[in-house]
C-alpha positions as CSV (number, residue, x, y, z in Angstrom):
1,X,-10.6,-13.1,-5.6
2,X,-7.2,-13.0,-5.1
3,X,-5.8,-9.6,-5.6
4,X,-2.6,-8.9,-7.4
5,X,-1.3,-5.6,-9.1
6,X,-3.3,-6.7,-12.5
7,X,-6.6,-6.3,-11.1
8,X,-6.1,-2.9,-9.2
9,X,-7.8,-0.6,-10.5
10,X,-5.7,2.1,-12.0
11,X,-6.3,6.2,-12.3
12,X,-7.4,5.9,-15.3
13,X,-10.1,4.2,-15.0
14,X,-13.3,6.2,-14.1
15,X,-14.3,4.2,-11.8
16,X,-11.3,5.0,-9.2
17,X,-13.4,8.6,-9.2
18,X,-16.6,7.2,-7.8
19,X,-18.0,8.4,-4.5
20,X,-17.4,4.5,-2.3
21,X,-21.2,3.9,-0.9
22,X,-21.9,2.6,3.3
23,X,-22.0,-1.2,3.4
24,X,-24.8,-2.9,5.3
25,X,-24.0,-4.7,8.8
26,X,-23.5,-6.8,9.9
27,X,-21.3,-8.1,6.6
28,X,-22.7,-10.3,3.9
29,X,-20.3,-13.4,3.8
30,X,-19.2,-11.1,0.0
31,X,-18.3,-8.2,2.0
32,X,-16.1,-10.2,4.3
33,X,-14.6,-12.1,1.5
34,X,-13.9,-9.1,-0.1
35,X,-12.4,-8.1,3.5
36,X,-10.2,-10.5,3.8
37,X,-8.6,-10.5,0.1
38,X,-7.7,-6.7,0.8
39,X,-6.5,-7.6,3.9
40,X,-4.3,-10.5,2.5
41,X,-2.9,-8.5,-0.7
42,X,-1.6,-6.1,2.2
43,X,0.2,-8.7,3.9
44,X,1.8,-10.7,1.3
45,X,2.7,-7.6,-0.5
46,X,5.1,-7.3,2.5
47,X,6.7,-10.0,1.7
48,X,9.3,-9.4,-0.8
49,X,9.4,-13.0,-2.0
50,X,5.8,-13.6,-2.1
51,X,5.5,-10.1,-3.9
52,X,7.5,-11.1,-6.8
53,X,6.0,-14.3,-7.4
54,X,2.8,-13.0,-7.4
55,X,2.7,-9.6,-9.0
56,X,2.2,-7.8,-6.1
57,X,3.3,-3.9,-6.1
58,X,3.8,-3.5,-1.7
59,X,1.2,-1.4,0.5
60,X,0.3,-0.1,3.6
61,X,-3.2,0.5,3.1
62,X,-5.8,-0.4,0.0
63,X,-9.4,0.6,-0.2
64,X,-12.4,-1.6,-2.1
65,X,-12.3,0.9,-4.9
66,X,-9.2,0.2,-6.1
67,X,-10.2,-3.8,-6.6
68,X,-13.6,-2.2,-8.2
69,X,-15.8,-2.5,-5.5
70,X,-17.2,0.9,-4.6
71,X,-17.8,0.4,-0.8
72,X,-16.9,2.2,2.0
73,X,-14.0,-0.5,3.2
74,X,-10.6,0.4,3.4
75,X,-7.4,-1.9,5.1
76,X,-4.2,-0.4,7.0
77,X,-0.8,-2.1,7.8
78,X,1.9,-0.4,9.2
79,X,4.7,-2.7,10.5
80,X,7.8,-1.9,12.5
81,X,10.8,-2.3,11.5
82,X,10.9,-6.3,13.3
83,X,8.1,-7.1,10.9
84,X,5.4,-7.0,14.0
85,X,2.2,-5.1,13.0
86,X,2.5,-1.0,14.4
87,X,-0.8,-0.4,13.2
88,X,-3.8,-2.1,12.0
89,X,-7.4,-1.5,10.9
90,X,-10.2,-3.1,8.7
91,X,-12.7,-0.6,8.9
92,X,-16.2,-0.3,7.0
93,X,-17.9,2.9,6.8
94,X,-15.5,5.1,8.3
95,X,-16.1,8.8,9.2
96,X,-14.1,11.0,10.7
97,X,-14.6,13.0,13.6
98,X,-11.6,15.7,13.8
99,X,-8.4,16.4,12.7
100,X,-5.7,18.6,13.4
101,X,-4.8,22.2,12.4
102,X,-1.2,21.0,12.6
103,X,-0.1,19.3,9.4
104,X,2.2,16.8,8.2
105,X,3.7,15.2,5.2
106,X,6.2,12.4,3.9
107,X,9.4,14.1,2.8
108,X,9.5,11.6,0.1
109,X,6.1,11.7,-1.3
110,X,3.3,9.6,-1.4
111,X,2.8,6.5,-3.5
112,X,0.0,4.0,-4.6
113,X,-1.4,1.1,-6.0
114,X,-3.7,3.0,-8.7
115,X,-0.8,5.5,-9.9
116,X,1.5,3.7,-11.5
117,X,3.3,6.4,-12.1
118,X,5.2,8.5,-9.7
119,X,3.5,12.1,-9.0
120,X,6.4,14.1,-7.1
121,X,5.3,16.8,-4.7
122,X,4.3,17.3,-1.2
123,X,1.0,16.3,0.2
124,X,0.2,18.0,3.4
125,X,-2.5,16.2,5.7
126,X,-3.3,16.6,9.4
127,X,-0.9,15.5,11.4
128,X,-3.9,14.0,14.0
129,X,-7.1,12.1,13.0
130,X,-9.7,10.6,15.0
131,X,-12.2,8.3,12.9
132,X,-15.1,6.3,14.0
133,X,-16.1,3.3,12.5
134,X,-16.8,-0.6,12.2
135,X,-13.6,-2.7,12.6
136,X,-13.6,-5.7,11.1
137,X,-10.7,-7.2,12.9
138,X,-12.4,-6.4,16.1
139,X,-15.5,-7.0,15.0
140,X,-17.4,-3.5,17.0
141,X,-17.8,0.0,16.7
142,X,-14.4,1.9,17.2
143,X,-12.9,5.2,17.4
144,X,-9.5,5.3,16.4
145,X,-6.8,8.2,17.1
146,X,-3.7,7.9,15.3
147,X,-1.0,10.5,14.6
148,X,2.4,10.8,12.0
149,X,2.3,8.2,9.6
150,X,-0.5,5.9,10.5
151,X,-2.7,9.1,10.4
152,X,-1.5,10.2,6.7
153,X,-1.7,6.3,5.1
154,X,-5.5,6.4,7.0
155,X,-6.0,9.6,5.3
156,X,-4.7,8.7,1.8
157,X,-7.2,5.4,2.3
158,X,-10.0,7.5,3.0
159,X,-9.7,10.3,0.4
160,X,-10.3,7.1,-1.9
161,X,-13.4,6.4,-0.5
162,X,-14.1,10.3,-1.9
163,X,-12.8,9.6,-5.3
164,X,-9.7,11.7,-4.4
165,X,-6.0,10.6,-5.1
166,X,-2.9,11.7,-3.8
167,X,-1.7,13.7,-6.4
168,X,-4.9,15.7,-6.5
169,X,-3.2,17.7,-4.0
170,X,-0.2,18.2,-5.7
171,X,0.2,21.9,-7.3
172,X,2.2,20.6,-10.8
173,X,3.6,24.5,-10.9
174,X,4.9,24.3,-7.2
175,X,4.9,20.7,-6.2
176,X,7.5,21.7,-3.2
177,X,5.8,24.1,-1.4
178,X,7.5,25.0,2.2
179,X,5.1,24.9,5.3
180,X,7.8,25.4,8.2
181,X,5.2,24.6,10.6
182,X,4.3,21.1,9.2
183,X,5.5,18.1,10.5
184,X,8.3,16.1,8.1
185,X,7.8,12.1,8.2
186,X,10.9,10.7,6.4
């Protein structure tokens, strides 16, 4: 299937609320296919002339939920600012295995694919997370540490492997709230 921003699931539908179930390995040649659409939408949506052409909102990150499929897969794809990947991961059946006391949040809110529209407000994460899993690119068992930004779009995929989005977090009544001793990612 080739994913654009018509076929991702949106909050609200009910299904974006479902708990994403563990995926057999080694992958069935669907789970892999399934793989390597998320992990193409991801890249073209970088693309600002391949994202207009074909409908494609861009991302960092998109779990198999949002394309209907509850499994426990989930793609990240943090570029620098040459284009060159930061930070990458395909991982399948993730679980994480600490995070930090220390917080963190984007100064200019969070974003994605499911809400189409924009939920203002702070979402605080840990600043550190370390997450165990099978990576698909590298095709083992890996633990992955990441910290700042990859660590809060890796956090944002799994919370939808929970059912949980973004804005979940998000106090309407006080969606500013001050934590001086979080970490600010502009």
């Amino acid at each position: 299937m080739k994913i654009n921003i018509d076929n991702i699931i949106k909050d609200d539908n009910p299904l974006i609320r479902e708990r994403s179930l563990p995926v057999e390995l080694p992958l069935s040649v669907e789970d892999k296919s399934l793989m390597e659409d998320m992990i193409s939408y991801v890249k073209r949506s970088t693309d600002e002339e391949l994202a207009e052409k074909e409908n494609l909102r861009p991302a960092v990150g998109i779990s198999a939920i949002q394309v209907g499929q509850a499994k426990q897969m989930l793609y990240v794809l943090i570029n620098d600012e040459e284009g060159n990947p930061f930070f990458e991961c395909a991982l399948v059946n993730p679980k994480v295995l600490s995070t930090s006391v220390e917080k963190a949040y984007l100064g200019t809110g969070e974003g994605c694919l499911s809400v189409p529209i924009d939920h203002p407000g702070y979402v605080y994460r840990s600043r550190k997370i370390k997450v165990k899993a099978y990576d698909y690119l590298s095709d083992q068992e890996v633990e992955i540490k990441c910290s700042g930004y990859p660590a809060i779009v890796l956090q944002h995929e799994l919370d939808h492997l929970k059912g949980i989005l973004y804005y979940d977090y998000i106090d309407e009544n006080n969606p500013y709230p001050v934590d001086k001793d979080a970490y600010c990612i502009e």
